[in-house]
Structure formats: C-alpha cells, structure tokens
N, C-alpha and C positions, 0 to 999 in steps of 0.2 A: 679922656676915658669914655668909653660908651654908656649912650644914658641909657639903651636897655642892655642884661648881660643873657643871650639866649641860654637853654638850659641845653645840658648835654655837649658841656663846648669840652674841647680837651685839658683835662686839667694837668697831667701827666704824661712823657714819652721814656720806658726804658729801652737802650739796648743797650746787646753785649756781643763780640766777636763782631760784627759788622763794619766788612774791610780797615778801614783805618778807627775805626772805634773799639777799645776794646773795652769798654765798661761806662754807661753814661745816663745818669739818672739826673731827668730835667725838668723842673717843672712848669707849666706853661701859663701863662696868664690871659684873662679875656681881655678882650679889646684888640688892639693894632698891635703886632709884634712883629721887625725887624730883625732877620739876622745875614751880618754882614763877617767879612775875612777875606783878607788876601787871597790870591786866584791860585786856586790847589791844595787851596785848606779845609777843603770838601765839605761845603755849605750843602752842596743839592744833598748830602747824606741822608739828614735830616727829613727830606723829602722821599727818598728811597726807601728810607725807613719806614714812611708812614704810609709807603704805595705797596708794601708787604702786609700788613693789613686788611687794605682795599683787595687784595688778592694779586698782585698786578708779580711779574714772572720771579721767584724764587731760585737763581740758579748757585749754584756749588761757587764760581765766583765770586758771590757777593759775599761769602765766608771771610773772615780773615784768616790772614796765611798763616799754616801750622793747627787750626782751630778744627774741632772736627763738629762743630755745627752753629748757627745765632741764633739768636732770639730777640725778639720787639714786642715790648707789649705796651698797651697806650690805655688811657684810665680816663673815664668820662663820669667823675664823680667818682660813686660807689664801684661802678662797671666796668669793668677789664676787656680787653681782647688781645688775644698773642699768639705768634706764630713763629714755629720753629722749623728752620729749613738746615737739614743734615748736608755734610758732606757728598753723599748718594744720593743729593737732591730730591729727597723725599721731606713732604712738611708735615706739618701736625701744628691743626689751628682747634684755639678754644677761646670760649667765652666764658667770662666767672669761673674758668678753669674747668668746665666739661668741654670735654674734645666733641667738635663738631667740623663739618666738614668747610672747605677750603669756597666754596662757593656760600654757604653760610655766614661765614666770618664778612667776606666780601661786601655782603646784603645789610651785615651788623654796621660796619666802619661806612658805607656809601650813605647810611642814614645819618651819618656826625660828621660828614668831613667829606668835602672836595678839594681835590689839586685838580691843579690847572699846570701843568707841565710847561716847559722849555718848545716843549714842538707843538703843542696846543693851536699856533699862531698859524704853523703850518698846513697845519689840518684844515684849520677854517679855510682853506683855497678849494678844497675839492665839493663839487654842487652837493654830494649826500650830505655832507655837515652844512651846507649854507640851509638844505631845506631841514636839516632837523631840528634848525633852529627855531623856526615855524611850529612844525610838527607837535613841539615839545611843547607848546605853548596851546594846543590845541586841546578841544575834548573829547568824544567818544570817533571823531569823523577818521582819524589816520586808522585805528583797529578796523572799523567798523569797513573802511577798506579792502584793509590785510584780508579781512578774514572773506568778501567777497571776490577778491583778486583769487585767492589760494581756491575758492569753490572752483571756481568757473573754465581756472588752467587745471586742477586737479580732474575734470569731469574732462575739458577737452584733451588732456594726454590720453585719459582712457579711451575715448574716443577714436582718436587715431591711432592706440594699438590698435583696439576691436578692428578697424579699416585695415590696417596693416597684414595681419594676420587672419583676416576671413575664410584666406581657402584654406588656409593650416587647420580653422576651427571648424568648416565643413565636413573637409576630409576625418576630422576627430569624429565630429558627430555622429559621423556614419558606423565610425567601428562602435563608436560608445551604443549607440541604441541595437548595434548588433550583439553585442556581446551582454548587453542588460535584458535583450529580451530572449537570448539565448538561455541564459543561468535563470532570468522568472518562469519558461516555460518547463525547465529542467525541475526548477522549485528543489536544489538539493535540501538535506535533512542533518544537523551533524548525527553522527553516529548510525545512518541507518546503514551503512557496508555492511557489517558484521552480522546484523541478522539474516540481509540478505543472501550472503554467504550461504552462511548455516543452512537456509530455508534451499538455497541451491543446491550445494551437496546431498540433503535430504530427497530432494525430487527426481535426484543423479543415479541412487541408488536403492529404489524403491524394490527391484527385485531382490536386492540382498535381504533390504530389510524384513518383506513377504516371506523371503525361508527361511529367514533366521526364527520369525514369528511362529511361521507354523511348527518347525521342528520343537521349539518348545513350547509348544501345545498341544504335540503329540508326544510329549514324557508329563507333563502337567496331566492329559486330561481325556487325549482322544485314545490314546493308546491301548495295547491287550494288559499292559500293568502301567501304571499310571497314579503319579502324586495325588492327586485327588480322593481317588478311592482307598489309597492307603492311609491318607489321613484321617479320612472319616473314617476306618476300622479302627485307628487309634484311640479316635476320640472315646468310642465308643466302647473300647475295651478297657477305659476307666473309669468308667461307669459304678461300679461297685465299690471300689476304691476309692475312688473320692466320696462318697459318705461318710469314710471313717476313715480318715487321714487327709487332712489339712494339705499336705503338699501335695499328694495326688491330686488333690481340689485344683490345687494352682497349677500344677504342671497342665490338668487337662484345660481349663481356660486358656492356658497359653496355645496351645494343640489348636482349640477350635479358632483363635484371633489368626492361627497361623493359616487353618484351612479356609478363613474368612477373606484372607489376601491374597491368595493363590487361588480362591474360584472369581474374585474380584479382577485380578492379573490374565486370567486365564479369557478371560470376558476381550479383554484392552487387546492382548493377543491375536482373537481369533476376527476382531477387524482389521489390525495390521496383516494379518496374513492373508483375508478375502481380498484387502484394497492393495493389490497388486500390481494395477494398472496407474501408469503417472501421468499427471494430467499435462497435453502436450503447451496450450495453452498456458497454463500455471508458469512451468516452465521457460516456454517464452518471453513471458513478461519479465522472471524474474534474471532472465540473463541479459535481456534490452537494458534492464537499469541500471544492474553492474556495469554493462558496456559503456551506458551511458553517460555513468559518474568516472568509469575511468579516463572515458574522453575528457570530464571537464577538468578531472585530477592532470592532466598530462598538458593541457592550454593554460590551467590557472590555478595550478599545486604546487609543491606535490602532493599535500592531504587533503581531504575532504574541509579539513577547518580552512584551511588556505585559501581554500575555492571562498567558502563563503565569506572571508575576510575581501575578496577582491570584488565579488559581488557588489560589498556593502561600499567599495571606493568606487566602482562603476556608477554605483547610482548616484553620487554624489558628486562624482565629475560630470554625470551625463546632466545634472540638475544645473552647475556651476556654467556650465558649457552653453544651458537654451540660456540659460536669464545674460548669459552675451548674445547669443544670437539676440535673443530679446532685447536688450540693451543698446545693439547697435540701430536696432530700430528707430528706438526709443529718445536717443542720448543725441541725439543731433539739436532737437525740439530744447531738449534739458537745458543744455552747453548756451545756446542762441538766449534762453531766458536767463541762466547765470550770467551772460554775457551785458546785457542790458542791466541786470543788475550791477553788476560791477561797475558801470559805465556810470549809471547815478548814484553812484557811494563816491565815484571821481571826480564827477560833477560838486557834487556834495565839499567834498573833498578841497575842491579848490578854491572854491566859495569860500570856506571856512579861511581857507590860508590868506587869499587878498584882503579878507577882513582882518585880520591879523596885521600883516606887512606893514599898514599905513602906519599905525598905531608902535609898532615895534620899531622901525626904522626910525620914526621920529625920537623916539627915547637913547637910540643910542647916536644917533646923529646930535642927540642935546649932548651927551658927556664925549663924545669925540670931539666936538669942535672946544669944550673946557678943555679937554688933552693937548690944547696947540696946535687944532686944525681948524682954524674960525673960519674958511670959506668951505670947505668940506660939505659932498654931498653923499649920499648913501642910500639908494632905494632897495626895493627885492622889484624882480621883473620874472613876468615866466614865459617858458619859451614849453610851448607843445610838443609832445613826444612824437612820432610817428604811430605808436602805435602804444597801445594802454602796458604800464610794467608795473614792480612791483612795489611801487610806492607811490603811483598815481598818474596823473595825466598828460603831467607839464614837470619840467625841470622849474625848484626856485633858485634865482641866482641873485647874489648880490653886487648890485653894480657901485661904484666908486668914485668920488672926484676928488683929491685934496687940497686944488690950485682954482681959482678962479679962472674962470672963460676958455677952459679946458672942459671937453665932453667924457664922461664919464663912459666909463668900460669895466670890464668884468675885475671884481677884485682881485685875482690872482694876476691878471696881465697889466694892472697900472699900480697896485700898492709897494710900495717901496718896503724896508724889511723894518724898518721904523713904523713907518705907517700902520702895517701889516701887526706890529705888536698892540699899539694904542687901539686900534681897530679889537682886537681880540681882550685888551685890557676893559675897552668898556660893554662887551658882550660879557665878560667872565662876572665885572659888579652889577650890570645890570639882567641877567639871565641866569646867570650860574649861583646867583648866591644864595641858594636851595639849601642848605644844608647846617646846621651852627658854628660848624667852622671852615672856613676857607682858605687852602694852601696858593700862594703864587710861586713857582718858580721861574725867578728870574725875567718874568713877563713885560718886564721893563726892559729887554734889551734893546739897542738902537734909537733910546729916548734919552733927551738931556735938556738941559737948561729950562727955559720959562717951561715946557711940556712936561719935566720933570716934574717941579712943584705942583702943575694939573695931576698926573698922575698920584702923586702924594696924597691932594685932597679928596680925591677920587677916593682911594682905599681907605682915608680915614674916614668918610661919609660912611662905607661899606661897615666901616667897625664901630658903629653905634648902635648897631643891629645885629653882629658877627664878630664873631672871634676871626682876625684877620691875619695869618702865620707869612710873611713876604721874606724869601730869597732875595736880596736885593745886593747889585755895587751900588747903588744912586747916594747918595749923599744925604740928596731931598727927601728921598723915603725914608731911611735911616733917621733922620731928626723928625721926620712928624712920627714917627711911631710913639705908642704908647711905651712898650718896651722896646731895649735894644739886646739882645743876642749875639756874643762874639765866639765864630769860629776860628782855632786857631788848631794850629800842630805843633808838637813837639817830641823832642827824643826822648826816649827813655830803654835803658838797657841795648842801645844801637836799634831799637823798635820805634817804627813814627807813630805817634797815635794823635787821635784829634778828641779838641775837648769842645764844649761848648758853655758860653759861661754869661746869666744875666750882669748886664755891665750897669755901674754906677753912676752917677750924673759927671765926674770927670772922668772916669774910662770912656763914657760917650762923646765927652768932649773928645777924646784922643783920639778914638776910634774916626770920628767925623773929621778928623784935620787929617789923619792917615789917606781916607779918601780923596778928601779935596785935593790933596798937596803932594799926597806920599812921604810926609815927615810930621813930626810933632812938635816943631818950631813955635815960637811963640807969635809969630804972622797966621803959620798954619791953625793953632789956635783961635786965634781970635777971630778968621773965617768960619771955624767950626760954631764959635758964642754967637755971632752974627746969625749964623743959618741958625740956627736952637732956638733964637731969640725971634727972629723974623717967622718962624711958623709956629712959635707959640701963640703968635698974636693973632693965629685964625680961630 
C-alpha cells in the first residue's frame, strides 16, 4: 500500500453506452491498481474512458450501437467531471454539474490524472518530444525564447512585406497625398450645398426680384393711390370712435400695427428694388464652389457625406502608409536588435538544457538499467540547427546503447520495440508522474521475464507517492499490484457487454495462472501462489 495517499486521486469511474460497456460503476482505490482480461475484453476501454475527460477526440463511434449518446463521469473526492458525446457528435462537458467548456474540462482532469498511452513509446522517437523532455523541466528560459523568437520573425515578415511592396506603397502614396490635399484644400462642409443653392438661384435672378420689389412699392407707397395713404386715412377716420367704443379702440390699433408693417415692408422693398444690379464676383464664387463640391461629389460620392467619409479613410491610410515608409526605414535596425536578442535567449536557452541533460539522463539511465538493461547507456546530445527555429538553437536528441561495446546511436535507429517501451516506462515514472494519478496503458509491451518483475517494482516505487491505474497482460504487474481489476465479456440478450470487476485474493489467484498458463489447473495455480508469494516479499 502506499505510504503517502496524494490528494485528489480518482476515487470513482462511471460510464454508460461506451462501446461495449453498457453501464459501469467502479470504484477506484489509491495505491497500484492492475487491470488485467483476455485479449478483446476491452481493457484499454477503461483508458478511453478516462481520455474523454482529458478532452482527447469524442467521436459518434465510441457510442455504443443502437445508443443515441455516453457519458463518463469520474469523482475525485467530493468533485465530478463528466462528459457527454451525442450521436451528432456534439459534447457537453461539466464540472460539479455546471456545463463548461470542453477545453476547461480538459484543464480540470490534466490537473488529476495522466495516461501515458499505447503509442506514447512511439512518440518518444521524434527530436520535438526528445527535447520537451528537457524543456519541461526547465524554468522561465524555453518561453522567455518563444516569445523573443516570435518578436524578431514577427518584425522581420513585416519587414520583407514593406521590401516587397515598396513601389505598390509609393505608387499609393502619391495618389494618397493627392487626394488628402485635394479634399483639405476644398475643406468640404456637410450641408453647405443647399444654402449655396439658394444664395445661387438668388443672385441668378436679381432682376426679377428688383421688379417684383418695385411694382409692390408702387401700390404700397409710391403710387397716385397707394396703401400707405389709405391706411393712415383709416386710422385716422377713427379717431372719434374709438373714444367711446371699446372695439373701435381695437380695430383702430390693429389699423395702425397694420400701417406700422407696411411702412416697415415698404422700407425692405425699396432696397431690393434700388439693388438691382448682381454682384458679378459674388456670383462667381458662389458657382466655383458648387462646381467645386460637385467635382469632389462625382470622384468621391455620390453625397457630400460620402466625400467627407472618404476624406476621413484618406487621411488615415495616408498616415498608416508614411509610418511604412517610415517603418521600412526604420525596421531593418529593429529586426537586427530583435535578432540578437533572440540569439541570447538561444544561447540562454541551451545553457539551461545541457545543465539539465547530465542530471536527467542519469536518473533515467538509473531505472532502465533496474528494467533489465544493466549495461545500457543513454545521453541527450545536441546537434546545431542551421539557422535559429522555433524552439531554439540546436536539436536535443537522445542517444542509446542497450549492449555492451556497441556505440550508441539515435534512439529511434537502435532501440528495439522492447527497449523502446522500458526506455518510455522509466521517463513516464520518472518525468511524468506530475499529477496524483497515473494511467499506463499497456506500456509494458515487449517486456517479459526478469525486466518484467523490474518493471513491476518500478510502478510499485511510483505508487507510494501516486495512485498508479496499469493496463497490463504481465503476470508480474498484476501480482505486485495493490489491487487487481478484471475485465471480462459476456452475453447478454445476444448483446456483448463488458464488465469490470475488483477481484478477491483467489480470483487473483485464478486470474494469474490464466495468464501464466492459460488454464486454472492446479500446476497453473500454484505458479500463480508462487508469483503472489515471491513479490510479496519486496
């Protein structure tokens, strides 16, 4: 049993409709837990199950048939997280039962729970996962990179547009400052058309307006009988009557307010009718401007608002336009300082890794050679890029030997598919076990005999600090676990479904002579007590 039990380990797995599962409520234990079945009794499910979760792909296949949706939900104490993938492969992920989104959930389960997959092994061959092994191990120096890697190529792509495009951006600039200082020396106004108008028409027809003035100023005022005169006889012929009647009073004040605006009108008159003559100048101006705004209406309308809508994008491309001319000035100088920066964050950068390397290499070269590679050699080596990318200077690779007096080579060109698992087995317990529980699937394949039991002790070391969940055929793992887990299948209504079930100290017995033997003979047995017996006693 593990002497510490981390907190947040899985205490619970349910699912339902999930391919051959059609209902399965499990509960999980801390420490080392085994689960072992016949080949097609869909062990890895269990592991499928819990990569839906972690977010990992939801498709309409992993339904089971006839079902029109699953659902997994896993319990870390008090704490839930579950996710439901419909038929139309749409999900719908929650925690504590508030729906959240599907990269949230991912963030929730990656903080409780790593698996380490079936092809996990494979991966480690290619140099980006050899160097993020490093990487990960590292402090502020991999970002502190990125983020001057991205300045420095972000400045010089722009760079070599501005180059690229220079005479597109001259040929621009020319129309831009034509057309900006065209419309500022116009300086349009919104709304000014319409008085202009008005004040045009007005100066169009000044003669009309002169006789129109004068004719009614000569019935107003100049004439042989004439408004004027007859008003003031009015007034005055009530005179006497308005002293002694009230409405006469009023009528005749109305009389005189009338003859007060008709000698006031009469005034306004006889300058429009003097001011005869239109001024030619006046005139001029005011048709220049019209002509004026119609030009800018007709290159950059059709309304007056339009025009100055386009105005206001001219001077704003024509501003966006110098700060590149500007820029390409400028950005040559930039790019060459980013660039040197970048180059000592690389610098930085790789320093930090070869301190790294010595110290890592040795730790998992200590549990490889316990996995049943005792002459086994394993460094990181780095080989210089041509030219700076986007993850630093140099390529890290890890080089390999599992034979004595054989020179070691790149781990993907000399590790055997054995090798290649134990190799990935002791990166997963010594690297990966971030998290309070930890999934293997199947990560023992191509391992047997004396490497076996290494890798057994291996994962039981792992789960005195970790809840340790193993996909396992081995025999060897299966007896040192704390628990044993059996998957198995069965019919029911012509339907296969799989169950999953904690096994008891003689089902584990049976379970282990199944393995060893393929029967449950009384020989096979007592192989199975044997092996029980012999890694009890570690």
């Amino acid at each position: 049993m593990p002497a510490t039990v981390p907190e947040s380990v899985l205490t619970r797995l349910e699912v339902r409709r999930l391919a051959t599962i059609e209902s399965l409520d499990l509960d999980l234990c801390p420490g080392f837990s085994a689960f072992t079945g016949e080949t097609g009794a869909g062990k890895s499910i269990i592991v499928d199950a819990l990569g839906l979760l972690l977010g990992q792909r939801g498709g309409a296949d992993l339904i089971r048939t006839g079902e029109a949706d699953l659902l997994v939900t896993g319990f870390c104490g008090e704490a839930s997280a579950s996710r439901r993938v419909t038929a139309q492969g749409r999900s719908t992920a929650r925690l504590d039962g508030e729906v959240v989104s599907l990269r949230e959930l991912g963030e929730w389960a990656g903080q409780h729970l790593t698996i380490h997959w079936q092809h996990s092994a494979q991966s480690l061959l290619s140099a980006g996962h050899q160097r993020l092994l490093l990487d990960d191990q590292l402090g502020s120096e991999p970002a502190e990179y990125a983020r001057a890697y991205r300045q420095w190529q972000g400045a010089y792509g722009r760079l070599e547009e501005l180059r690229r495009t220079e005479r597109e951006r001259a040929q621009r600039l020319d129309l831009l400052e034509f057309q900006a200082r065209e419309l500022s020396e116009a300086a349009p106004v919104a709304g000014e058309e319409e008085p202009l108008q008005a004040e045009l028409n007005r100066l169009a027809n000044l003669d009309s307006i002169s006789q129109g003035a004068a004719g009614a100023l000569e019935l107003l005022s100049d004439g042989e009988v004439s408004a004027l005169p007859l008003l003031a006889e009015a007034v005055r012929a009530l005179n006497t009557g308005a002293k002694y009647d009230e409405t006469t009073a009023q009528l005749q004040t109305e009389l005189r307010a009338a003859l007060e605006a008709v000698q006031a009108a009469s005034g306004e008159l006889r300058g429009l009718a003097e001011d005869s003559a239109p001024d030619p100048e006046e005139l001029d101006r005011v048709q220049a401007r019209l002509s004026l705004l119609g030009k800018l209406r007709t290159k950059y309308g059709p309304g007056l608002g339009d025009v100055l809508d386009f105005q206001t994008k001219v001077e704003a491309d024509l501003a966006a336009t110098m700060q590149d001319v500007h820029d390409a000035g400028t950005l040559a100088g930039e790019v060459q300082a980013l660039e040197a920066g970048a180059l000592r964050a690389g610098h930085m950068l790789g320093k930090a890794r070869r301190a790294e390397a010595g110290p890592m290499a040795a730790g998992l070269l200590r549990v490889i050679r316990e996995l049943g590679m005792p002459h086994a050699q394993l460094e990181f080596r780095f080989r210089p890029l041509e030219s700076a990318g986007p993850h630093g200077l140099e390529e890290a690779l890890i080089f390999f030997n599992a034979n004595p007096g054989e020179e070691a080579g790149q781990l993907a060109d000399v590790a055997s598919g054995g090798e290649l698992s134990r190799v990935m087995l002791a990166i997963s317990t010594v690297l990966g076990a971030t998290t309070p529980a930890v999934v293997f699937d199947e990560v023992d394949a191509g391992v047997g005999g004396a490497a076996a039991l290494a890798v057994a002790a291996q994962l039981s070391r792992l789960a005195q600090s970790r809840q340790v969940l193993v996909v396992t055929h081995l025999a060897q793992l299966a007896a040192r676990a704390d628990h044993h887990y059996k998957v198995e299948k069965r019919l029911s209504g012509g339907r296969t479904l799989t169950e999953v079930r904690l096994l008891g100290e003689h089902e584990r017995l049976e379970e282990l002579a199944r393995m060893l033997s393929g029967n449950t003979s009384e020989a096979a047995l007592g192989h199975a007590r044997e092996l029980r017996g012999a890694v009890a006693g570690h």
